[in-house]
N, C-alpha and C positions, 0 to 999 in steps of 0.2 A: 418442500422449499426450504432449502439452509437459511438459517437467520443470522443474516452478516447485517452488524453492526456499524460497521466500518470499514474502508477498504482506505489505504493510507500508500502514499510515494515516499519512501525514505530509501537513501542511496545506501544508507546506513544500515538499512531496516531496521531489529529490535538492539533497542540500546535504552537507557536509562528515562530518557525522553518520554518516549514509547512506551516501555515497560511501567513508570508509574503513574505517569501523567492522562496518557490515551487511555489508558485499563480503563484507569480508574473513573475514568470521564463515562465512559462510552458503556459501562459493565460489562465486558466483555470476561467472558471465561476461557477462551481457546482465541489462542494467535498462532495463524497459521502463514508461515513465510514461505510466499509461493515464488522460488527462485530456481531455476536449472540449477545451478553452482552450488548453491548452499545445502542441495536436496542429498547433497553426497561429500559435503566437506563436515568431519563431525568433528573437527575442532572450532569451524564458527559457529555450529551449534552449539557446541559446547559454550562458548563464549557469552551466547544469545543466551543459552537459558539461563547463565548468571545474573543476566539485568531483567529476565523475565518472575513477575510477581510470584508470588507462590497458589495464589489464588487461581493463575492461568494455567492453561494445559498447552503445550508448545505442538507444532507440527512443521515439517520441514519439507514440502512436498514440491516436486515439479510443476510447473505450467501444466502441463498434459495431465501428472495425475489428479493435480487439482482440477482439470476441467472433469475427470472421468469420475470424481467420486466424494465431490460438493455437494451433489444432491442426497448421498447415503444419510448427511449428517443430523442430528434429533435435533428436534424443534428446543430443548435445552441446554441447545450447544450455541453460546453466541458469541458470534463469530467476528474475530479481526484479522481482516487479511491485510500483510503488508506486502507489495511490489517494492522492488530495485529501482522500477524507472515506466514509464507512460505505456513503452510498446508491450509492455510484457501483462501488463494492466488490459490493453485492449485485445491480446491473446487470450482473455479469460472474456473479457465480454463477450468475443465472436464466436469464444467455444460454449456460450450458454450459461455460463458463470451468471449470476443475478444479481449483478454488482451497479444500484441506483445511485451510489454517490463515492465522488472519491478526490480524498484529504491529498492535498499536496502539500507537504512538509519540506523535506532537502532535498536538495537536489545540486548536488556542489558546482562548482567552478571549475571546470576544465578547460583545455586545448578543444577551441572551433566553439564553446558557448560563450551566452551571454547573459546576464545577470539581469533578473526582469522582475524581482523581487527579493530581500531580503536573505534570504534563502533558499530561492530558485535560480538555478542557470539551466538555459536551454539552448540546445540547437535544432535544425531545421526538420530533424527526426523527432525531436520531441514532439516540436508545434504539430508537426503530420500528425501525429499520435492523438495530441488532445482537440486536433481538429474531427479525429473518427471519434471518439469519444461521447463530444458534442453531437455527435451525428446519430452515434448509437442510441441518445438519449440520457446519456450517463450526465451527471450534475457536478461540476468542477467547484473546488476552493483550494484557494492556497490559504492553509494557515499550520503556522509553526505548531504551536500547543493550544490546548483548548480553551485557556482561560485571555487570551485572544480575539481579535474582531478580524475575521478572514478578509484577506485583500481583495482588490477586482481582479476578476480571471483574466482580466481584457490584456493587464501586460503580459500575458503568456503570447501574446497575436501582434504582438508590436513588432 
């Protein structure tokens, strides 16, 4: 069973926030961005691994190869996964992923959302998302950084 730490929504992913704030929070030794995009652009990796601690070991892996090979990983590997965004969150839980709790951080402003927190905008894709979520059993928060009091999830349903 991988020992994931954390599983976190940043539209960002890994940035400076993330990188010394959640590590450090959380003890985390491996951050793993499980994003299609990212899994093959190796200048935002590149980027990533500049605000990633040194203490962490980086991984840039797909949805899929993350579902296929989550469970390889040793019990001293602990684990922070960050998502893009909610659906790609519940692609990992319906592949078996064993992901009991998940950080909702940014999630910016766009065209068609709406602002339902601080730092959260969603639209009606989203809500679907964190409504399977909820379903799956998974444990929602939105909180920005850790030293923070998490908001209620309830505005994500408004």
């Amino acid at each position: 069973m991988p020992n994931i730490v954390l599983t976190r929504i940043d539209n960002r992913l890994v940035h400076g926030q993330v990188a010394t704030q959640w590590c450090g929070a959380i003890g985390a030794n491996l951050i793993l961005v499980a994003n299609d995009e990212v899994a093959g652009n190796s200048l935002r990796q590149g980027l990533m691994n500049m605000a990633a601690p040194a203490y962490a070991a980086m991984r840039y892996w797909t949805i899929q190869k993350t579902i296929d090979t989550i469970h390889k990983a040793s019990a001293k590997q602990l684990i922070f996964i960050v998502c893009e965004n909610p659906q790609d969150v519940v692609k990992l839980v319906e592949g078996g992923v064993p992901i009991k709790k998940v950080n909702i951080g940014n999630m910016h402003m766009a065209e068609g959302k709406r602002q339902v927190a601080g730092s959260v905008a969603v639209d009606d894709a989203d809500v679907a998302a964190f409504k399977r979520l909820q379903e799956l059993g998974v444990e929602l928060e939105i909180r920005r950084v850790p030293t923070e009091h998490a908001e209620s999830t309830d505005k994500l349903f408004k």
